[in-house]
N, C-alpha and C positions, 0 to 999 in steps of 0.2 A: 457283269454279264451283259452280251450284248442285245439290245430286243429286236425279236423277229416278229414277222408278220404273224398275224394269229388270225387263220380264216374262220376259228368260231368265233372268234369277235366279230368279223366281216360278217357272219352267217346270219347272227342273234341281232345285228346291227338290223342288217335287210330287213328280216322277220318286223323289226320296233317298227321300221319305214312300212311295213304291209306291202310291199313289195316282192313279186315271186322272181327266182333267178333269171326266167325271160324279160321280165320288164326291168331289171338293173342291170343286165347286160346290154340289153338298148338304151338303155340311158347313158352307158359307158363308153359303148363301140365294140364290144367285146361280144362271145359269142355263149349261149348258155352252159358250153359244155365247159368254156374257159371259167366261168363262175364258180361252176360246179367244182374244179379242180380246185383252182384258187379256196374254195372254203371247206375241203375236204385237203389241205395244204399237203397240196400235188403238185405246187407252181407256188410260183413267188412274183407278185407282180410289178412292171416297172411303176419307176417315180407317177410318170403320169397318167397310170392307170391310178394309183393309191389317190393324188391328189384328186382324180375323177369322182372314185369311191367315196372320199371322205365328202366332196360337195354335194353328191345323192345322198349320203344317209345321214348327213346333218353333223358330223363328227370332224376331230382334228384329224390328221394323220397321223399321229401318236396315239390314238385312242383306236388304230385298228393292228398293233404292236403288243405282244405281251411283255410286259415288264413289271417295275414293282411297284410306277403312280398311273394303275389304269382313273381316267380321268372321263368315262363313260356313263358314271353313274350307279347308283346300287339297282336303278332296272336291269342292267346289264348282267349281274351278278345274282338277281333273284330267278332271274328267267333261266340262267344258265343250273343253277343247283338245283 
C-alpha cells in the first residue's frame, strides 16, 4: 500500500511544536486556510511544501505519511488516542 499524506499527523505534529495554523503557515508561505485544508486532508501538498513542513515541526517527511513505520514517536500516537 502506497503512503499518503496524513494531515492529522501534520495537525498533532503542529500542536507538539505549540504552534497555531497562523504561525506555521507563515513559517511556510502558505496561507491559514491552506493549513486548515491540508490537515483536515482537503489538499495534498507539493514536495516543497512537505519538506517546508517537516523543517518547522522537527520531523522527516515520511513522518507526516501514514503508513506502517510511523517513525514520530509514541507522543504522536498517545496524543492522537
Amino acid at each position: 500500500m502506497a503512503a499518503t499524506f496524513d494531515g492529522e499527523r501534520a495537525r498533532v505534529l503542529r500542536q507538539m511544536a505549540s504552534l497555531s495554523r497562523y504561525q506555521l503557515a507563515a513559517k511556510i508561505g502558505k496561507s491559514e486556510s491552506f493549513v486548515h485544508r491540508m490537515e483536515h486532508d482537503k489538499g495534498r501538498p507539493a514536495l516543497g511544501t512537505l519538506c517546508a513542513l517537516a523543517d518547522v515541526l522537527g520531523c522527516s517527511v515520511a513522518d507526516l505519511f501514514a503508513g506502517d513505520r510511523p517513525s514520530v514517536g509514541t507522543a504522536l500516537f498517545e496524543v492522537v488516542t
